[in-house]
N, C-alpha and C positions, 0 to 999 in steps of 0.2 A: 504493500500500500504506500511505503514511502519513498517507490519510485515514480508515482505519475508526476507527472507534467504541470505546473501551472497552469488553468484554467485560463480560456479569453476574458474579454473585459467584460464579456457581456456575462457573463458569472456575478458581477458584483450586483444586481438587482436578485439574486438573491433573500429570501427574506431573513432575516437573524433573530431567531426564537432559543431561546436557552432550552426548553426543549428538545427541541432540536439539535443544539451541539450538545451538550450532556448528556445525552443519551436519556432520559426519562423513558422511552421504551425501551432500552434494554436494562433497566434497572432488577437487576436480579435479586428481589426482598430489601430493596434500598442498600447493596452493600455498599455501593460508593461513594465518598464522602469530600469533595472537592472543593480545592480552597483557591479563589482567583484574584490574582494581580493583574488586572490589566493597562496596559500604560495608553499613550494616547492615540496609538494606531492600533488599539482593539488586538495585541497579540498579549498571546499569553504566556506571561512569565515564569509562572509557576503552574503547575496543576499535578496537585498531590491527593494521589487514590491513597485511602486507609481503609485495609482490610481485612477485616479480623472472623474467619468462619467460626471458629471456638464461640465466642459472643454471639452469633445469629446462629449457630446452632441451638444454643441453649434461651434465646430470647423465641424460638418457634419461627425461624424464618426459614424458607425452601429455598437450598440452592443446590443443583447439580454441579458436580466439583469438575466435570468433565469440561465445563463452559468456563468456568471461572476464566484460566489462563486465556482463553478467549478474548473477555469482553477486558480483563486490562489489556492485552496486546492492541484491541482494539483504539481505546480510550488512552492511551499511549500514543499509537501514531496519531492520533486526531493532534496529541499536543506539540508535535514533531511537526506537523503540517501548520499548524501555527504559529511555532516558531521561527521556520526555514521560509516558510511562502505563504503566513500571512492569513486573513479573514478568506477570500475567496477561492482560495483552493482547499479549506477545511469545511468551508459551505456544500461547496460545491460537491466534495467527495463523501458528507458524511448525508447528503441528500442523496448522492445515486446510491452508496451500499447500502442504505438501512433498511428501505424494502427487500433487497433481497436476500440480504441475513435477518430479518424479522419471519420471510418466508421458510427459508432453512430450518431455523430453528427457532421454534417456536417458545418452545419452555423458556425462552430470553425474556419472556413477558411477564414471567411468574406474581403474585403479588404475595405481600408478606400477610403473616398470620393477623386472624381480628386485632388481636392485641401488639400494638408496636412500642417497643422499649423509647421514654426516651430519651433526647440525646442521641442517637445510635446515625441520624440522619439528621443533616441539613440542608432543607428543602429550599431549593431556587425558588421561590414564586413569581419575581416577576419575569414575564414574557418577553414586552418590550423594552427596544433600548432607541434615543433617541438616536447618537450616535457613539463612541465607544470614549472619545476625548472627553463629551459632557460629560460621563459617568465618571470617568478618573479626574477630571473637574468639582465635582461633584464631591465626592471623596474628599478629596485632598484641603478642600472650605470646611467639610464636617471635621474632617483630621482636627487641621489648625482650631477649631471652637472645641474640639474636645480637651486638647490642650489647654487651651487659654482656661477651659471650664477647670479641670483638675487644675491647673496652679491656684486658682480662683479657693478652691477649696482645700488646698494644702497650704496657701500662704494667708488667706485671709478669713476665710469659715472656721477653719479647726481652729487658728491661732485665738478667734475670737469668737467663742464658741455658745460662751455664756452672751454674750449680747446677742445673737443670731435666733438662740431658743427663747431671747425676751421675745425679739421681733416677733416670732412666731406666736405669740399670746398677741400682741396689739403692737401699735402704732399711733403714734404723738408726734406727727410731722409738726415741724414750726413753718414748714413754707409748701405755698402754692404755686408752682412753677408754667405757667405757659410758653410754650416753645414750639418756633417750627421743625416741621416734620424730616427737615434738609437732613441731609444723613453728616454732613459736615459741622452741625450743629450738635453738638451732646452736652447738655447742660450737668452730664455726670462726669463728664470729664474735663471741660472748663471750667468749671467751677467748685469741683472736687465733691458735690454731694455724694454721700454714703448712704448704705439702704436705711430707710426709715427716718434720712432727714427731709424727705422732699417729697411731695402728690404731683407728681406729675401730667400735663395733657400736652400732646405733641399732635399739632396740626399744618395744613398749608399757611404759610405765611403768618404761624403765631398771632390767629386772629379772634378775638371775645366780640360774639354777637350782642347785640344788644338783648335783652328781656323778653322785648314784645315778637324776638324773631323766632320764640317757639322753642321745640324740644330739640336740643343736640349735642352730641356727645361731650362737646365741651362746658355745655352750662351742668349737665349731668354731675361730670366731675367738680365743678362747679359748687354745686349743692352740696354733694358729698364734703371736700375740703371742709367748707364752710361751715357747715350744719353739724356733722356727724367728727370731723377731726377736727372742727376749730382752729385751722390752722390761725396764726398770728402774723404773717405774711403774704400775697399773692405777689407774684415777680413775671411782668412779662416780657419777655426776650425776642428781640430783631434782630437782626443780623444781615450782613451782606450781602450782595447780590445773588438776593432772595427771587426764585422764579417764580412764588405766588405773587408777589409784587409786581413782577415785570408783565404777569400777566394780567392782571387787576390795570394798569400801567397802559398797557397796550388795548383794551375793550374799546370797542368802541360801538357795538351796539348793546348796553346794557339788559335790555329783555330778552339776550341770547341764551336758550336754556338749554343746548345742544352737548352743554359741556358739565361733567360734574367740577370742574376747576371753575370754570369763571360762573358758574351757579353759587360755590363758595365766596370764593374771593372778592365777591359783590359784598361781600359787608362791610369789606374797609371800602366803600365807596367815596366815603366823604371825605376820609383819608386820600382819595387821587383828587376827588375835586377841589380839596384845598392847594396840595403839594399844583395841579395845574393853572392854579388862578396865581400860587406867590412866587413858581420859580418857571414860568412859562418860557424866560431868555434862556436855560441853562440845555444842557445836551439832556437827551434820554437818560443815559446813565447817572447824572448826576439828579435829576429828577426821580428817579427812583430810589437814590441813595438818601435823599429827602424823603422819599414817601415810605420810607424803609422805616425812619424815626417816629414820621406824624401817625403810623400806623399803630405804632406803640401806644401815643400819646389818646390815640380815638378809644383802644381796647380799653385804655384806663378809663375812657368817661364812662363803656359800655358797661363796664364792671359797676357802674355806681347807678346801672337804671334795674339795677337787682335789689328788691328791697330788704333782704335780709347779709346782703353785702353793704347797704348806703347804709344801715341800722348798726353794726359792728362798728362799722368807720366814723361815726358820729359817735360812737361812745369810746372811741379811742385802743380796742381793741383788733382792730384789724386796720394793717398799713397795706395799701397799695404800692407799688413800687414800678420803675420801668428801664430797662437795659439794652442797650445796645451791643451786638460783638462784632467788629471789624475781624476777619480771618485772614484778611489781605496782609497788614502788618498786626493783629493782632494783638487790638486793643480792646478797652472794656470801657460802656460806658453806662453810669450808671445813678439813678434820680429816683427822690421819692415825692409820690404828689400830695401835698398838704392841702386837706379841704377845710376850707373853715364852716366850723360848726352851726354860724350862725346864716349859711347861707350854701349847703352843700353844693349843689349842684348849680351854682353861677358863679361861685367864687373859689377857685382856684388858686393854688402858687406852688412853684417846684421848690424843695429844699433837699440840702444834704446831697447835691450834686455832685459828681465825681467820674475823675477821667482814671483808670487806669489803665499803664503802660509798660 
C-alpha cells in the first residue's frame, strides 16, 4: 500500500470525514485509540495505536486475533501516506480500499459488548473540519488561554485563596464601570481592577441610555450596581479612536434601522450634534476625538434621568465620574461631575480633574 503513486489534483475534493480516515468501520470493539497532532497542512505527526487485547478481552469485547495485525498494518500505512504524500493521497487510498476490505472481511465491523468499559476508547465525534490550519489555529489560542488560565490559578487563586472563597459568598464592589466593548480597551488591565472590585458593562462606544429609552442591558446592570451592590462609584470610560463613535460620526440618515450598530449608537446623538455644531472647522478625526469626550460627558447626564441614580447623588452617596484613555500615547484622563444639590439637573461643574501620564 505504501507504494502507490500520489493521486491527481483532482483527488483533493475529496470529502474529509474523521470517519472516514480513522477507520470507524473497521473498529474492531473500539481497540484503537488514537492521538493527533496535526500541524497546519493537515499531516499527521503522530498517530499512536494502543492496544491492549488482555483488557478487551476481559472488559467483553470480540476480537478475532487473526485481523488484529491487519487492521494496525493497515492504520499504519494510512499514517505513512500522511506523512510522505500528504491529505490526498491518504483520502484518496483509504476511500478506494475500504469497501473492498469491508467486503473481505466482514467481522472488521464487529461491535463491542452492551456494556463498554470506560476510558478504554476515545471517541472522535466530530465529523467536520473547516480546514486542517483552523483547527491547529484553533488549538494552539485554546493552548495559550489554558496556560494563561493555570498560571492565573497557580500565581494568583491559590496564593490568594482565602479572599477568592470570600468572593464566592458575595461581592461589595465600590465601583460601576462602563466601558467600551473595543477589545483594546480593558478596564482590568489599565487600571488594575481585581475581581470583586468593579461591576462591570462593556458596550459599543461606552454608551448610558437615557431612562425613558427603555429596557437594556446596560440600564439592567445599571439597577443591579445601584440597587442591589450599592456600588459608591459609577466611572464611565472613552477612549480613542472609538469605531462606535466614528460610526455615530458618520450617520447620516438617523431613522436608518438597517443596522444593529447605528440602531445603538443613536443614543449618543446629541453627543455628534453638539461635537458638529462646536468643532464643524476641524478634520473628521479630530471631530470624533471631540465627540469621543462629549460622549462621556452626555452618558453622565443620562445617568442622572434614572431616579434612583439622581436620588443616591443628591444625598451624597453615589459619585459619578468620567475618563478618558488615549492608547495612542497612552494617557488617562480623568473628572468627576459635581451636581449641586440645590438644583441637580441644571446645574453642573466638573471637579477633581486630572491628567495622567
Amino acid at each position: 500500500m505504501a507504494n502507490l503513486t500520489q493521486p491527481s489534483t483532482s483527488c483533493k475534493n475529496v470529502s474529509l470525514k474523521t470517519s472516514a480516515i480513522f477507520g470507524l468501520k473497521l473498529r474492531l470493539g473500539d481497540f484503537e485509540q488514537a492521538r493527533l497532532n496535526l500541524s497546519g497542512s493537515f499531516r499527521i505527526c503522530t498517530f499512536k495505536i494502543l492496544y491492549d487485547y488482555r483488557t478487551m478481552q476481559h472488559s467483553g469485547l470480540i476480537l478475532r486475533d487473526k485481523h488484529a495485525p491487519f487492521c494496525i498494518l493497515y492504520l499504519a500505512n494510512l499514517m505513512i501516506m500522511f506523512e510522505q504524500w500528504g491529505t490526498d493521497t491518504a483520502v484518496f487510498c483509504h476511500n478506494t480500499f475500504l469497501p473492498g476490505i469491508c467486503r473481505i472481511n466482514p467481522s472488521l465491523g464487529l461491535k463491542a459488548s452492551a456494556v463498554e468499559p470506560p476510558g478504554l476508547t476515545r471517541r472522535i465525534t466530530r465529523e467536520k473540519f473547516k480546514t486542517a490550519s483552523d483547527k491547529q489555529d484553533e488549538k494552539e489560542l485554546f493552548d495559550e488561554l489554558k496556560n494563561r488560565f493555570l498560571s492565573f490559578k497557580r500565581n494568583t487563586y491559590l496564593e490568594n485563596m482565602e479572599h477568592y472563597q470570600d468572593l464566592a459568598k458575595s461581592q461589595s464592589p465600590k465601583f460601576m464601570v462602563i466601558a467600551c466593548a473595543d477589545s483594546r480597551v480593558c478596564p482590568s488591565v489599565i487600571l488594575g481592577f481585581q475581581p470583586g472590585e468593579a461591576f462591570m458593562i462593556r458596550n459599543v462606544a461606552n454608551l448610558v441610555p437615557p431612562f425613558e429609552h427603555g429596557p437594556s442591558e446596560t440600564n439592567a446592570a445599571l439597577e443591579f450596581a445601584v440597587n442591589t451592590l450599592q456600588v459608591e462609584n459609577i466611572l464611565v470610560i472613552g477612549h480613542s479612536c472609538c469605531g462606535g463613535i466614528q460610526a455615530l460620526m458618520s450617520m447620516q440618515d438617523v431613522s436608518d434601522d438597517s443596522s444593529f450598530i447605528k440602531s445603538w449608537v443613536r443614543v449618543g446623538r446629541n453627543a455628534s450634534i453638539s461635537t458638529k455644531a462646536t468643532a464643524s472647522g476641524l478634520s473628521f478625526d479630530q471631530q470624533c476625538r471631540h465627540c469621543e469626550k462629549e460622549s462621556v460627558i452626555r452618558s453622565l447626564s443620562n445617568l442622572l434621568t434614572y431616579p434612583w441614580i439622581e436620588e443616591r447623588v443628591m444625598r451624597e452617596t453615589l459619585s459619578l465620574h468620567g475618563g478618558y484613555y488615549n492608547f495612542i500615547d497612552c494617557t488617562f484622563e480623568k473628572w468627576t461631575v459635581d451636581y449641586m444639590a440645590r438644583s441637580i439637573k441644571g446645574n453642573a461643574a466638573i471637579k477633581n480633574q486630572s491628567f495622567w501620564h
